[in-house]
Backbone bond lengths (Angstrom), bond angles and torsions (degrees), N, CA, C in turn:
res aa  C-N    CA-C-N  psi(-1)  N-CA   C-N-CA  omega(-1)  CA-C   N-CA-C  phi
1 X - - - 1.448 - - 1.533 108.19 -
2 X 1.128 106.53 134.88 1.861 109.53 -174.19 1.550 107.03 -110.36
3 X 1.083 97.22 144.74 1.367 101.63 -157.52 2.049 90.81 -96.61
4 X 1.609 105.35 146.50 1.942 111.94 -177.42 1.631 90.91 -76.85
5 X 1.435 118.44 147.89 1.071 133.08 161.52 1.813 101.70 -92.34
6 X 1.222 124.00 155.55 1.458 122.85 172.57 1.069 97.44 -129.45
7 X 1.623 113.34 145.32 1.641 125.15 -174.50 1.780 81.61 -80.92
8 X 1.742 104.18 170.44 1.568 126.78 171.16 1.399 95.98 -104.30
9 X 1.150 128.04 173.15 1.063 142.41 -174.20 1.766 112.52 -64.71
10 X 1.433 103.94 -37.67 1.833 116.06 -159.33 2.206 77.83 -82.58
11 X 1.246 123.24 -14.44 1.554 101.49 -172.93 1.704 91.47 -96.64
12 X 0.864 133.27 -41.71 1.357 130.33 175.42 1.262 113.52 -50.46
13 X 1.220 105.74 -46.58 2.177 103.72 -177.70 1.639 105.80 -78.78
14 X 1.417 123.45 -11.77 1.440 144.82 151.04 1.349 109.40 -27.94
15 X 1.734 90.91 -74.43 1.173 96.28 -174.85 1.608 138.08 -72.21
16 X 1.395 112.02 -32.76 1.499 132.18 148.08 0.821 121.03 -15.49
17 X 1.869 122.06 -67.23 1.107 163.68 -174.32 1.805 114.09 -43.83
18 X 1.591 86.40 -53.77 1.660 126.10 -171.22 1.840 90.60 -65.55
19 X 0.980 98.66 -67.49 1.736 108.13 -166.89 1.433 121.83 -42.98
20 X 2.006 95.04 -55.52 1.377 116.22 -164.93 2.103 96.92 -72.24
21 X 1.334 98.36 -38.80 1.829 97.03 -174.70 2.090 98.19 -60.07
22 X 1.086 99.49 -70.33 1.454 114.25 167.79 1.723 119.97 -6.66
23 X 1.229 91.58 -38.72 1.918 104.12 173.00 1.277 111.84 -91.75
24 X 1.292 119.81 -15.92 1.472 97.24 -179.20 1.420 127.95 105.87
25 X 1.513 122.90 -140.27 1.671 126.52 163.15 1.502 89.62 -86.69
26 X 1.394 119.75 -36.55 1.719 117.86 -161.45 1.548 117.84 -41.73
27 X 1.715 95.83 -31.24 1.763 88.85 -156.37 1.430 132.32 89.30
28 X 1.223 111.54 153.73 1.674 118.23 171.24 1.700 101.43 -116.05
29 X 1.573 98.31 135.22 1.597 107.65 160.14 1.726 86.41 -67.11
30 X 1.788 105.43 163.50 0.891 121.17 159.23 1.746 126.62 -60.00
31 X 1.681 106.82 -34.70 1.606 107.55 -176.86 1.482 109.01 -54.71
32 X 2.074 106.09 -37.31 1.218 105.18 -175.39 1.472 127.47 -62.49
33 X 1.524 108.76 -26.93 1.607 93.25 -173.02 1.456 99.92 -103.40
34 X 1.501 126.64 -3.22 1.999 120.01 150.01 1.500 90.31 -41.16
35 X 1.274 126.23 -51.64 1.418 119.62 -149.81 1.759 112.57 -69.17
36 X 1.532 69.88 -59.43 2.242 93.44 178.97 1.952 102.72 -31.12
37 X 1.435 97.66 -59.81 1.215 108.63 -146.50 1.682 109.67 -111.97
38 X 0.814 100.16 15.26 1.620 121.81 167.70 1.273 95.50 32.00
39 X 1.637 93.84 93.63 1.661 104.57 172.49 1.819 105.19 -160.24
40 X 1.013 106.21 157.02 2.019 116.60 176.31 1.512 94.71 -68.24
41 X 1.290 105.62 152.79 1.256 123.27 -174.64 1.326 106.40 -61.64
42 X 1.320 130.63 -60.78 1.470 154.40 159.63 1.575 105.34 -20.93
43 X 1.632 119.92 -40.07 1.530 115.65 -168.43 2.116 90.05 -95.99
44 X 1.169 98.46 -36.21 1.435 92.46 -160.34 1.905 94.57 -56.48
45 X 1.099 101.65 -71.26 2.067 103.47 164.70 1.675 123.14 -3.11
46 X 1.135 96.49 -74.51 1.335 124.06 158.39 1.663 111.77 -31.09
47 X 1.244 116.68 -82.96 1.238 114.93 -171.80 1.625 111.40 -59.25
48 X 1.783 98.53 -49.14 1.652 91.71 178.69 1.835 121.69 -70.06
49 X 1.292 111.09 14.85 1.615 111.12 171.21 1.668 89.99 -89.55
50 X 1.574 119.58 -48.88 1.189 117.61 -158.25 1.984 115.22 -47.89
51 X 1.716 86.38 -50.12 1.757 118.94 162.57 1.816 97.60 -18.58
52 X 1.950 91.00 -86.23 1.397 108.25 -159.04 1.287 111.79 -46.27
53 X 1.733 122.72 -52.72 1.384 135.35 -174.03 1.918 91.65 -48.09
54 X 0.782 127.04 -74.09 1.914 131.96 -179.31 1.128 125.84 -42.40
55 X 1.470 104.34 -6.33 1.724 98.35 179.24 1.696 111.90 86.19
56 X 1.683 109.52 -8.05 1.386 79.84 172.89 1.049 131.33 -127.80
57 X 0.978 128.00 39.81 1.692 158.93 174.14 1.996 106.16 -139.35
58 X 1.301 118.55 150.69 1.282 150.20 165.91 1.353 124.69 -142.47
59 X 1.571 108.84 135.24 1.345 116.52 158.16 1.543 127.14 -80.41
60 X 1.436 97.86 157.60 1.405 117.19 -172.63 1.150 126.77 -130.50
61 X 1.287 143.28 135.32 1.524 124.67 175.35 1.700 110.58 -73.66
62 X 1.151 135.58 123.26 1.197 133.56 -172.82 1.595 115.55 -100.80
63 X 1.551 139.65 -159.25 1.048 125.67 146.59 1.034 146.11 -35.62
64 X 1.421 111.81 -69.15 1.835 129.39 163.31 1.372 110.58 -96.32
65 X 1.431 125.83 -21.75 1.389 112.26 -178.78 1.609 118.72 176.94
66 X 1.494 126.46 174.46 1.452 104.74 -147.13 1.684 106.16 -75.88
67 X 1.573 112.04 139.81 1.076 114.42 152.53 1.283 139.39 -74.65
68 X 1.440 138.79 175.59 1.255 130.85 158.62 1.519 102.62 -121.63
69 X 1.888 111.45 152.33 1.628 111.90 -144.25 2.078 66.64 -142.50
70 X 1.499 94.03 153.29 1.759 104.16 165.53 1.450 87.85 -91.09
71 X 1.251 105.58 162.94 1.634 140.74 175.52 1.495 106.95 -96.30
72 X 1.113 132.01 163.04 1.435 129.56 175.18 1.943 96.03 -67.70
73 X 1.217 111.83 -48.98 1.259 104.35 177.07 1.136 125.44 -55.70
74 X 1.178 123.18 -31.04 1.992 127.82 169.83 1.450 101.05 -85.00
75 X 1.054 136.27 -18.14 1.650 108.39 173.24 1.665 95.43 -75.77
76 X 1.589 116.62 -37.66 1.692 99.25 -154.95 1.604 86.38 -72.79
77 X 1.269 117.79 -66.44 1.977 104.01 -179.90 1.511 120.80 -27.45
78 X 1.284 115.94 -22.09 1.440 112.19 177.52 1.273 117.22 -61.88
79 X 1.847 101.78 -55.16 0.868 127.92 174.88 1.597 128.76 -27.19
80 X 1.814 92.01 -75.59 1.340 104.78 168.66 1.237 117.80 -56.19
81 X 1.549 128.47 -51.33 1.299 108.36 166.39 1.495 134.19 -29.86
82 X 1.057 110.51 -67.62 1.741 116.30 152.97 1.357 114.34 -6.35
83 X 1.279 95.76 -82.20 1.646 100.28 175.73 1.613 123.75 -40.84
84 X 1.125 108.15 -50.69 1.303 114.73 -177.29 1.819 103.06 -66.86
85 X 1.262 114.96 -63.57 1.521 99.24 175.87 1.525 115.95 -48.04
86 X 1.212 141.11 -52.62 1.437 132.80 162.30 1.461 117.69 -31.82
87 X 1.177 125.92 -37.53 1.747 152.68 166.16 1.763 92.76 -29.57
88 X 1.852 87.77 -86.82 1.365 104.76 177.24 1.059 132.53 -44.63
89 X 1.620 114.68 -64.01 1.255 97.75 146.44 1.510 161.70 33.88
90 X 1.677 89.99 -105.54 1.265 104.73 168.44 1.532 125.68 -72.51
91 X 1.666 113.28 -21.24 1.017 124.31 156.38 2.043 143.59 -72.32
92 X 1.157 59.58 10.19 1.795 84.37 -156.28 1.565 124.32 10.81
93 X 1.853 68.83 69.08 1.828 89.75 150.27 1.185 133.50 -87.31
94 X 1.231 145.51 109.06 1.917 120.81 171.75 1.583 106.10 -97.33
């Protein structure tokens, strides 16, 4: 029997992070990063208010409906995040 690992919160906004930079100026619909980042609609919301409130995520008007766009400040936090998980990582910290 294998035991579920659960992401923490800082790997989930990771991943958000990951998705929404990943697009570009374009943006992510919201279905897309439920999808990206394998989360309920209800949690993905949630985290991306947390995003917007921080400066590192923005909305956008998109085609059919609002996107979310990284900020120069959420790509470089992405960034560094990165770094720091590689950190760990290599240290094998979790």
């Amino acid at each position: 029997m294998s035991r579920q690992t659960y992401r923490n919160e800082l790997e989930i906004i990771s991943e958000i992070l990951e998705s929404v930079t990943e697009s570009g100026s374009n943006g992510r619909y919201i279905t897309e990063i439920v999808r990206d980042a394998n989360l309920s609609y209800s949690m993905a919301l949630e985290k991306l208010k947390k995003l917007v409130d921080g400066g590192l995520v923005k909305t956008a008007q998109g085609e059919k409906s609002r996107v979310y766009v990284a900020t120069e400040q959420g790509i470089k936090f992405y960034r560094e995040l990165g770094n720091f998980e590689e950190l760990t990582s290599c240290l094998r910290v979790t």
